[in-house]
C-alpha positions as semicolon CSV with decimal commas, in nm:
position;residue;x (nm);y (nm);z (nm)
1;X;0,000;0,000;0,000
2;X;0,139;0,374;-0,083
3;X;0,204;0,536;0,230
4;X;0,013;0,889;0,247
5;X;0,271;1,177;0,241
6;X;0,238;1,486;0,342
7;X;0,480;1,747;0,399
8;X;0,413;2,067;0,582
9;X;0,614;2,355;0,551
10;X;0,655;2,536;0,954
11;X;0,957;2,458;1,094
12;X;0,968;2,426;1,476
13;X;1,260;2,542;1,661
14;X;1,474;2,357;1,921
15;X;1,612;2,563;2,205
16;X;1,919;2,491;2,260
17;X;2,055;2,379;1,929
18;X;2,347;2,586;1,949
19;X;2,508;2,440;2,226
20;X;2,849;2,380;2,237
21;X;2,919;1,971;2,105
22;X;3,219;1,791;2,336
23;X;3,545;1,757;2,115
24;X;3,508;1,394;2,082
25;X;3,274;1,118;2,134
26;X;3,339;0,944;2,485
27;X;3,308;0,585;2,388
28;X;3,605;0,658;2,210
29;X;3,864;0,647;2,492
30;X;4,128;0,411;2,479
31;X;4,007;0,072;2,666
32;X;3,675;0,201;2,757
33;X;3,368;0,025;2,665
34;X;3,055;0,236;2,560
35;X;2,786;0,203;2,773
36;X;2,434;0,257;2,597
37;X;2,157;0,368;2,810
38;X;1,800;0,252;2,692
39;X;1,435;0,392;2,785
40;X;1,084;0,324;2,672
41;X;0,752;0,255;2,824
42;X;0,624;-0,094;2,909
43;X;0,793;-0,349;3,136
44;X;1,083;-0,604;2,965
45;X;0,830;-0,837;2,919
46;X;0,636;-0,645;2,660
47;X;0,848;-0,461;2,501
48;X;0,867;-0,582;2,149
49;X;1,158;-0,354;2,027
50;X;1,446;-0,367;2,293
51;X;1,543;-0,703;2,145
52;X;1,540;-0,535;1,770
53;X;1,789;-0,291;1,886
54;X;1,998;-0,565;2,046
55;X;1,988;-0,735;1,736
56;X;2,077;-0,404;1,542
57;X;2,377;-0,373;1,715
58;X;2,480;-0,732;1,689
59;X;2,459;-0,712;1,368
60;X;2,697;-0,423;1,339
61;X;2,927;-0,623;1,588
62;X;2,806;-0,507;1,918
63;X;2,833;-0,780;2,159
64;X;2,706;-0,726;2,476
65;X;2,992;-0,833;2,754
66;X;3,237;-0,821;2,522
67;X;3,258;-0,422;2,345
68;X;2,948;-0,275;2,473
69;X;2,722;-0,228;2,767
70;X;2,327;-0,175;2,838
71;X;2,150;-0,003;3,094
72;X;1,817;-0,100;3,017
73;X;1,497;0,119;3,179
74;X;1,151;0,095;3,141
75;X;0,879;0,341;3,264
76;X;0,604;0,154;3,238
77;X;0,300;0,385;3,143
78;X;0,408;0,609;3,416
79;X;0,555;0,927;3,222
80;X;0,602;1,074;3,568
81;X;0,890;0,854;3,632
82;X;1,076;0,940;3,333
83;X;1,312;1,210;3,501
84;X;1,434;1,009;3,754
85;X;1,547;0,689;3,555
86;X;1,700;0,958;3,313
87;X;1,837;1,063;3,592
88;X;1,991;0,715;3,718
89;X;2,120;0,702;3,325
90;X;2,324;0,978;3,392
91;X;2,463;0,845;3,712
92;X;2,546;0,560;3,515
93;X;2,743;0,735;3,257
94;X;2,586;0,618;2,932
95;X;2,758;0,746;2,654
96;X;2,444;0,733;2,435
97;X;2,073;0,749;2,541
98;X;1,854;0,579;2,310
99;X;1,480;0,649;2,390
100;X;1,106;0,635;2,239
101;X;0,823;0,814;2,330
102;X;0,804;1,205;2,290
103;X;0,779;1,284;2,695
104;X;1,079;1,053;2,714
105;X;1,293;1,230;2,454
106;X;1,180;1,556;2,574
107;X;1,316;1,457;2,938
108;X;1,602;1,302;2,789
109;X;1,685;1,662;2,609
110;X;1,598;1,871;2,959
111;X;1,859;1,627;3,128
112;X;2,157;1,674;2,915
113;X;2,291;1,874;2,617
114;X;2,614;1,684;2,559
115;X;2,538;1,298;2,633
116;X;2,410;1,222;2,257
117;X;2,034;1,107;2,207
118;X;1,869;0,856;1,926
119;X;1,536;0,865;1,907
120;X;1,411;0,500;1,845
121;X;1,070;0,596;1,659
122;X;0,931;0,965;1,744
123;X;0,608;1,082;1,651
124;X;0,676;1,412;1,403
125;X;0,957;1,456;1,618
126;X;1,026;1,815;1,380
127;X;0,679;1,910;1,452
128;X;0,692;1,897;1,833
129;X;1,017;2,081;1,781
130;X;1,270;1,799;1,941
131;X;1,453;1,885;1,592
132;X;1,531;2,185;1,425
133;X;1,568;2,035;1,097
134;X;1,499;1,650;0,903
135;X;1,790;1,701;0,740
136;X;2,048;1,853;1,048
137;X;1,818;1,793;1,334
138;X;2,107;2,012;1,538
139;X;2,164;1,968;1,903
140;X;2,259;1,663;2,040
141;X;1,911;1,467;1,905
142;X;1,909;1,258;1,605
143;X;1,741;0,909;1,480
144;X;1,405;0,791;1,352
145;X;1,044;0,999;1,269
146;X;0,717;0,859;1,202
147;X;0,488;1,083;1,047
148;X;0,226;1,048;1,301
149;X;-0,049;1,243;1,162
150;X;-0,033;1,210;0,813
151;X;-0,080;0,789;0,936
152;X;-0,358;0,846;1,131
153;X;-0,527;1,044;0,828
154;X;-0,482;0,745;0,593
155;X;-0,634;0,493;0,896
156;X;-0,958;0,785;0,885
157;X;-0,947;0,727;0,506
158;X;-0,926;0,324;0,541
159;X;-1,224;0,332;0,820
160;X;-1,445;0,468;0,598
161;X;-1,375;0,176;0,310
162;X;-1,423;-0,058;0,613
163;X;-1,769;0,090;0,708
164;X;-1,915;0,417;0,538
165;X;-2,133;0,428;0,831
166;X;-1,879;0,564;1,067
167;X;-1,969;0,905;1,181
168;X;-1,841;0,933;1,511
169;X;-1,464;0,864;1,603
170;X;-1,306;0,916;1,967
171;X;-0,928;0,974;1,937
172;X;-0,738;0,846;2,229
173;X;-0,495;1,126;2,328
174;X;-0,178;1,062;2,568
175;X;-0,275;1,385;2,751
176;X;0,137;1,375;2,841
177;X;0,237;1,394;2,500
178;X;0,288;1,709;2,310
179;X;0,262;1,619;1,974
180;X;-0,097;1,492;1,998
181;X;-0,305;1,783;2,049
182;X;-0,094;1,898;1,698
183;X;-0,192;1,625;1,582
184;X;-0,527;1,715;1,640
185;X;-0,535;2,000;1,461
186;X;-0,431;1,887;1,129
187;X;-0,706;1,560;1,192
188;X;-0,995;1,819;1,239
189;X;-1,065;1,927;0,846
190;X;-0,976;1,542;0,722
191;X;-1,222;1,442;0,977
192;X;-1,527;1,674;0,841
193;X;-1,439;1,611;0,496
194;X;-1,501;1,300;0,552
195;X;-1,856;1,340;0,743
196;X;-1,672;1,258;1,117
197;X;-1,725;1,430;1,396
198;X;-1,484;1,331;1,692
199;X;-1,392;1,400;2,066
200;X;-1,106;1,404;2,233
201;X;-1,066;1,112;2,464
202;X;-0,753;1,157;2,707
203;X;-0,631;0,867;2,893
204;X;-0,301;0,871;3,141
205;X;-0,298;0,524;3,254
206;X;-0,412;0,164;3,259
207;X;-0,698;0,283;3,507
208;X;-0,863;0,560;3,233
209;X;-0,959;0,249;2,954
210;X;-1,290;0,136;3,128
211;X;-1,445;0,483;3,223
212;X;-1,318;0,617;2,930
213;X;-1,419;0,326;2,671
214;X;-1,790;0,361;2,873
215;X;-1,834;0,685;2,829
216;X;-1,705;0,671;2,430
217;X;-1,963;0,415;2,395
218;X;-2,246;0,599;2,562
219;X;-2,158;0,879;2,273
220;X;-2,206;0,652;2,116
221;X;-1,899;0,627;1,893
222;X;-1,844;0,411;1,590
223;X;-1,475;0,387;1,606
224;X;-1,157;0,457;1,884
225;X;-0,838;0,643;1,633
226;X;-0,556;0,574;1,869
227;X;-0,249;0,809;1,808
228;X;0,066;0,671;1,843
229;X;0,240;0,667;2,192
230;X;0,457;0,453;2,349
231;X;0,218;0,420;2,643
232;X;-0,048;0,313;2,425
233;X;0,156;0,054;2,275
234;X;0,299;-0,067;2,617
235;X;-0,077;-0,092;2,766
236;X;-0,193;-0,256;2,435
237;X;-0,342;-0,575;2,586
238;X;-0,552;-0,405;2,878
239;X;-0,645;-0,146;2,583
240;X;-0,781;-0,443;2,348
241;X;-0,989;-0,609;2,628
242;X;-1,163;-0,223;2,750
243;X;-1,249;-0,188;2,371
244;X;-1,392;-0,553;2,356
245;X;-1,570;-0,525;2,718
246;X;-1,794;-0,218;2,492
247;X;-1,777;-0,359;2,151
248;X;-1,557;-0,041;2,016
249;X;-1,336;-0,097;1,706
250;X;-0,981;0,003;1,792
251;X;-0,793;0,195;1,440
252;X;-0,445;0,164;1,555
253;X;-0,066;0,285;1,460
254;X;0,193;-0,015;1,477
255;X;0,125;-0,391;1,409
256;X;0,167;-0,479;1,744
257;X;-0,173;-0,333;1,835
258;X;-0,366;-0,518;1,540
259;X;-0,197;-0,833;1,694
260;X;-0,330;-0,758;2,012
261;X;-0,661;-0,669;1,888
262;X;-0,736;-0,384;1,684
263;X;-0,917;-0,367;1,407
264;X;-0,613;-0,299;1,172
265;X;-0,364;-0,083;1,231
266;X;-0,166;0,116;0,955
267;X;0,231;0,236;0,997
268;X;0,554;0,245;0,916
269;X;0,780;-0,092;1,098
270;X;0,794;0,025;1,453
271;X;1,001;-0,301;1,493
272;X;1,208;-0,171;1,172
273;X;1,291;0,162;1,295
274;X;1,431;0,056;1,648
275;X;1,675;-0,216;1,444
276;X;1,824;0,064;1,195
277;X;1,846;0,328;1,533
278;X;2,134;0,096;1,612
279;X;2,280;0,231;1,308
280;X;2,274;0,570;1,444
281;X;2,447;0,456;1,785
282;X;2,750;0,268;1,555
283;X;2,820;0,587;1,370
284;X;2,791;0,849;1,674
285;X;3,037;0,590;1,849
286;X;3,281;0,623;1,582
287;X;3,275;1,009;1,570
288;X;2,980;1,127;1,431
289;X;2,805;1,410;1,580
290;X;2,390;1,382;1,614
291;X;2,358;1,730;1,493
292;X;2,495;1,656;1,093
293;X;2,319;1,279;1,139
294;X;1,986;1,344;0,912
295;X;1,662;1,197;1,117
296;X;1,544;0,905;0,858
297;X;1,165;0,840;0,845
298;X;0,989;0,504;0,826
299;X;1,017;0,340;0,472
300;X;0,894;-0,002;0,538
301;X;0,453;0,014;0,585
302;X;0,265;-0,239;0,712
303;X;-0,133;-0,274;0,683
304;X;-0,252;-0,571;0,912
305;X;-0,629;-0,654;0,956
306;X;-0,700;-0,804;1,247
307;X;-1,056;-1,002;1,095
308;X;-1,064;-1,185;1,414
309;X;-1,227;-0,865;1,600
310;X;-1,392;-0,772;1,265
311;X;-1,592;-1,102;1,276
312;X;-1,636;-1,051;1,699
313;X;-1,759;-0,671;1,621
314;X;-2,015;-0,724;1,318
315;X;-1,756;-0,613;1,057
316;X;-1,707;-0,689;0,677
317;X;-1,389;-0,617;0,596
318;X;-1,457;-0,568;0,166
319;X;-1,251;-0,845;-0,010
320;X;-1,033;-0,537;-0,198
321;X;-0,929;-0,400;0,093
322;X;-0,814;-0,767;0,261
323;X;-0,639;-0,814;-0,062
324;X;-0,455;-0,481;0,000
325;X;-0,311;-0,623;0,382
326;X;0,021;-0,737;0,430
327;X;-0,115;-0,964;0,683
328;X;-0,453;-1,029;0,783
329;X;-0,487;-1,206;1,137
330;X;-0,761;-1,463;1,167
C-alpha cells in the first residue's frame, strides 16, 4: 500500500541547538567500553523492540559483555517517572541514550545537552520541535520519525472503506504527549471532509480504559483512532480487552496493536525503525556528531487486519481491501 505523504512547511525550533558539542565522542577512549543507556515505556516483558535494537547492534558487531554495555529502563505507562530513571542514566554514565516516546525524549533533552540522544521511533519529532531540521536535526538529538499524523489520516481514510457508516470517532490522546493535540489539529478538516465528527478522549494510565471506553460508547462512537504513543503501545493488551468489554473498534498505529486486537492498524515498521536506530548509535560511536546525522523516516509500511475482532464486532472487511493487507490475522 502507498504510504500517504504529506509534507508541511513550519519549521519548529529547538532551544538549545546551538550548544556547544564535546570535542570527541566518549566511547572513544582508549580501553573504555561504551555504555548505551535505553528507555521506553512498558515493562521487559512487553516490550517488542528492545530485542530489535539488540539485534541491530549485533549485527553491526556489538556484543554485549564483550565491546558494549546496556543499561536498560523501562517506565512503564508512568511518564512521571521518566526524570528520575534519566536521571539514574546519567549516574550511570551512558555514553548514548537511546529512547522512544516524545515525553521521554523531551526529558532526555531537559537532562543533558552533551550525552548524545537517538530517538528509536518519534512521533513528528520536527513538529513537536525535538529537531530543528529532518535534514540537520542540530543539538545533540538525532534518529528515527514517524509521520504520526499524516498515518492516522490514511487509517480515517481506510475506516471509511471498512464501514461508510462511521460518523463518530473518539481519538485516544496521551494527555502527556505534546505532539498529539498537533496532531489534532491537522485531523480536524480530514475528519469533516469526511462526514466525522470526533472528541477528544484523554487517557493517562491503565486505570482511564474502562471509564473512558464507557463513556465513548455511551456517545455513542463508531470507532476509537488511537495516536501513536509509546504508552499506548505498552498498555496494548488491557487497551484491546476495555475496547472488547464495549464492543468499540480500535484503528491503531503499529502492528503490534492489530496483533493484540485492533481492528487494523496502519504504519511504518515500529520493529524496523528501532533495528536501523542501532545504526545511528554505531556511527555516533565512531565520531559522528547527532547534529549533521539526518533523522530518517519510516520506509517499510505495514497494513494488518485483524478479521478476528472484525468477525467478533459485526464487521465486513470488503474483499479489496483484505487483498490490499500485508497480513490479515484470523
Amino acid at each position: 500500500m502507498a504510504s500517504y505523504i504529506g509534507r508541511r512547511t513550519v519549521l519548529a525550533t529547538l532551544a538549545g541547538a546551538a550548544a556547544t558539542w564535546p570535542l570527541a565522542a566518549r566511547a572513544q577512549q582508549p580501553g573504555k567500553t561504551p555504555r548505551i543507556g535505553y528507555i521506553r515505556a512498558g515493562t521487559p516483558l512487553n516490550d517488542p523492540f528492545r530485542e530489535e535494537f539488540v539485534r541491530g547492534m549485533r549485527d553491526l558487531g556489538y556484543v554485549e559483555g564483550r565491546n558494549i554495555a546496556y543499561e536498560f529502563r523501562h517506565y512503564g505507562d508512568d511518564v512521571e517517572s521518566i526524570p528520575s530513571l534519566i536521571g539514574g542514566l546519567l549516574r550511570a554514565k551512558v555514553d548514548i541514550i537511546v529512547v522512544g516516546g516524545t515525553a521521554a525524549i523531551r526529558a532526555a533533552q531537559s537532562a543533558t545537552q552533551s550525552i548524545p540522544i537517538v530517538m528509536g521511533a518519534a512521533a513528528d519529532p520536527l513538529e513537536s520541535g525535538l529537531i530543528a531540521g529532518l535534514a540537520r536535526p542540530g543539538g545533540n538529538t538525532t534518529g528515527l520519525s514517524l509521520l504520526s499524523a499524516e498515518l492516522a489520516v490514511k487509517r480515517l481514510e481506510i475506516l471509511k472503506q471498512v464501514t461508510t457508516r462511521a460518523a463518530r470517532i473518539a481519538i485516544l490522546q496521551q494527555p502527556s504527549n505534546p505532539a498529539h493535540s498537533l496532531f489534532t489539529k491537522e485531523l480536524e478538516p480530514i475528519a469533516g471532509g469526511l462526514g466525522l465528527t470526533y472528541r477528544i478522549l484523554h487517557v493517562r494510565g491503565l486505570e482511564d480504559f474502562e471509564p473512558s471506553f464507557a463513556s465513548m460508547r455511551a456517545w455513542p462512537a463508531d470507532a476509537i483512532l488511537v495516536l501513536d504513543d509509546a504508552t499506548f503501545i505498552a498498555s496494548r493488551a488491557a487497551m484491546v480487552a476495555a475496547a472488547a468489554r464495549h464492543r468499540l473498534p480500535l484503528i491503531c498505529g503499529a502492528r503490534e496493536m492489530a496483533e493484540a486486537g485492533c481492528l487494523f492498524s496502519y504504519s511504518a515498521s515500529i520493529r524496523d525503525m528501532w533495528y536501523r536506530s542501532a545504526s545511528f548509535v554505531d556511527k555516533i560511536l565512531k565520531g559522528a556528531k547527532p547534529a549533521d546525522l539526518p533523522v530518517q523516516q519510516g520506509t517499510k509500511f505495514e497494513f494488518v487486519v485483524n478479521l478476528k475482532t472484525a468477525r467478533a464486532l459485526g464487521f465486513v472487511v470488503p474483499p479489496s481491501l483484505l487483498a490490499r493487507a500485508d497480513e490479515v490475522i484470523e
